[in-house]
DRENTORNU-236541 format. One record per residue (C-alpha): residue in three letters; chain; y, z, x. Coordinates in steps of 0.25 Angstrom, whole numbers, padded with zeros to 4 digits. Layout:
% residues N
NODE    r  c  north     up   east
NODE  ala  A      Y      Z      X
...
% end
This chain:
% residues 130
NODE    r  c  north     up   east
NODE  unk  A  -0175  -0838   0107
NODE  unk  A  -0181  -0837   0123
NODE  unk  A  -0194  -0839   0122
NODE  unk  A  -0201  -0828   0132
NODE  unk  A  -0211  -0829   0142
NODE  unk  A  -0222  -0818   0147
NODE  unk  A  -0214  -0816   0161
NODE  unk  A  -0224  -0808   0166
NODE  unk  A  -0236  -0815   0165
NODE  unk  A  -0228  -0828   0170
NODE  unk  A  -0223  -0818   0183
NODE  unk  A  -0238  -0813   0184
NODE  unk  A  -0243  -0826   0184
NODE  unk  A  -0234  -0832   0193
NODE  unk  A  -0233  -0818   0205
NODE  unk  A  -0250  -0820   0202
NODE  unk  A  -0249  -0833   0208
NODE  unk  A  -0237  -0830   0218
NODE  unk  A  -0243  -0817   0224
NODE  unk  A  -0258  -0820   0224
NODE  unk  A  -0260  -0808   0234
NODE  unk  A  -0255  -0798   0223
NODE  unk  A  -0260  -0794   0209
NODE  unk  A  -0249  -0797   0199
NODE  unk  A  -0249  -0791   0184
NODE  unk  A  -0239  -0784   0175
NODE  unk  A  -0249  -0771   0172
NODE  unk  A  -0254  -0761   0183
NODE  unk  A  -0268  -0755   0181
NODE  unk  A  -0276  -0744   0189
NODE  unk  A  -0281  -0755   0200
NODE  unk  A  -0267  -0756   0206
NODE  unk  A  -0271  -0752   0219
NODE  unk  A  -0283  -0761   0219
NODE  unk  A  -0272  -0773   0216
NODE  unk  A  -0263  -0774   0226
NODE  unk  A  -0254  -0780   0227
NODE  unk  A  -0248  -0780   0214
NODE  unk  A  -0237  -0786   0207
NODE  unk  A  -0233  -0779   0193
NODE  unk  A  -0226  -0788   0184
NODE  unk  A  -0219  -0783   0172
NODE  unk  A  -0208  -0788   0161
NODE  unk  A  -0197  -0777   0160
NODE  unk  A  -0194  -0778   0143
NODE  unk  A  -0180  -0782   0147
NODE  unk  A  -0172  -0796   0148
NODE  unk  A  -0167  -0805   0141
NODE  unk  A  -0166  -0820   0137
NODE  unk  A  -0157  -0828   0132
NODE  unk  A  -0161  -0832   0119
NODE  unk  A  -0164  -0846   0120
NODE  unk  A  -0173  -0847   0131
NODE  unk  A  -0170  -0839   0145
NODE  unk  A  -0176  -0825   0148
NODE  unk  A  -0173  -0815   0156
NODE  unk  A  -0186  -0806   0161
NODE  unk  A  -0184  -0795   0169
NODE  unk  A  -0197  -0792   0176
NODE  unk  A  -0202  -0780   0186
NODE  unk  A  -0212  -0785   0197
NODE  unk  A  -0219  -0773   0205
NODE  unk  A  -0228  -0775   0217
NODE  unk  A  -0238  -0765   0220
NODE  unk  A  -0244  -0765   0236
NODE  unk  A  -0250  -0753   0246
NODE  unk  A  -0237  -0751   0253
NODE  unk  A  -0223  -0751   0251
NODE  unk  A  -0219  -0762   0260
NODE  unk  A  -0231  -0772   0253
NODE  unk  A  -0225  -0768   0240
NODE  unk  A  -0211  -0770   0244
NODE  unk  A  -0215  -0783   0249
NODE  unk  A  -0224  -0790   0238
NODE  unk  A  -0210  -0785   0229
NODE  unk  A  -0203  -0793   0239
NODE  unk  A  -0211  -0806   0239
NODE  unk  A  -0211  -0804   0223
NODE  unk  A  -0195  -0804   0223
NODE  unk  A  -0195  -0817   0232
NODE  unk  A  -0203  -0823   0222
NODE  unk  A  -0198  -0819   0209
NODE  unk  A  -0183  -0822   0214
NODE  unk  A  -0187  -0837   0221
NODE  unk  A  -0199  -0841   0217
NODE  unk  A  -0199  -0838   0203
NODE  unk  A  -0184  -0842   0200
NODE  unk  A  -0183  -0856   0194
NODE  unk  A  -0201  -0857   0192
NODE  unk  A  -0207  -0861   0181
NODE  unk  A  -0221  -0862   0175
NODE  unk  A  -0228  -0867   0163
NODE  unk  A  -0222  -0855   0154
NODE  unk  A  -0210  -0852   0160
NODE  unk  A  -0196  -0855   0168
NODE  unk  A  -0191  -0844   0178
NODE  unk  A  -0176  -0846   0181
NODE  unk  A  -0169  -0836   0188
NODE  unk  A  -0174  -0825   0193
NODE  unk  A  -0169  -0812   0199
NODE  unk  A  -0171  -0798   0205
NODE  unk  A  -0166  -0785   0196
NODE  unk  A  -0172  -0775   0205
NODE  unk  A  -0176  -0778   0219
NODE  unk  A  -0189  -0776   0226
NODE  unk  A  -0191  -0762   0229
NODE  unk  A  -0201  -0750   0230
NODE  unk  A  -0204  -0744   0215
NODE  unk  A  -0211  -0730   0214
NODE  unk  A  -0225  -0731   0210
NODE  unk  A  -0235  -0719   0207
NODE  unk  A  -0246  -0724   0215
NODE  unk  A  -0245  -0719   0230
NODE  unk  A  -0255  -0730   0235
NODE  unk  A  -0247  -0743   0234
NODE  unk  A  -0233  -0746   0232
NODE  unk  A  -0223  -0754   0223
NODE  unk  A  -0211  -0761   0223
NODE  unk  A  -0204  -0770   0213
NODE  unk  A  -0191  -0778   0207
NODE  unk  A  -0187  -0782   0194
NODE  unk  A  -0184  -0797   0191
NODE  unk  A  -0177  -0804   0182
NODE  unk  A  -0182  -0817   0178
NODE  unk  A  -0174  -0830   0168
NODE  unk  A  -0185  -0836   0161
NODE  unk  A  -0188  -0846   0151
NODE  unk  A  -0202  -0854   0144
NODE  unk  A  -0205  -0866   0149
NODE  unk  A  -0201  -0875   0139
% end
């Protein structure tokens, strides 16, 4: 049986260190436009694995900035490093192997007409450090 791992926490720690500049979470509260910038991490409840040991997690990264061309830009430096810097990485809990883009970066509609988001979805192969 694949033995999972908390992606977003692993994604959260790691973008926390990556992108110092910006507040990185999985959960949005009321102070959003006190936190800019942000990247939103979240697990979608889909993927698969293969049994043994590899996972597949599809993940959604949002990027939440004042305008739309900041937004569009943090996504963009988000997608350069989820698709080469996190491809073949490890750290103590875990192995990312490849890693791909579903959705590209791309302007997502958002309630709130005082900043701006964008976002992709990502698939990432995974397995515990063994």
């Amino acid at each position: 049986m694949t033995a999972l791992v908390d992606i977003e926490l692993e994604l959260i720690t790691r973008a926390t260190a990556r992108f110092p500049q910006a507040v990185v979470r999985d959960e949005l509260d009321n102070r959003l436009l006190e936190e800019l910038p942000t990247i939103q991490i979240n697990q979608i409840p889909a993927g698969d694995d293969d049994g043994m040991r590899l996972a597949r997690m599809l993940v959604d990264i949002d990027t939440y900035h004042r305008t739309r061309a900041d937004a569009i830009a943090l996504a963009n430096e988000v997608h350069a490093w989820v698709t080469r810097e996190l491809r073949g990485s490890s750290s103590p809990s875990m192995v990312i192997g490849r890693t791909g883009a579903i959705t590209l970066p791309t302007i997502r509609p958002y309630e709130n007409l005082a900043l701006r988001r964008a976002g992709a979805t990502y698939e990432l192969f995974c397995h515990p450090v063994s």
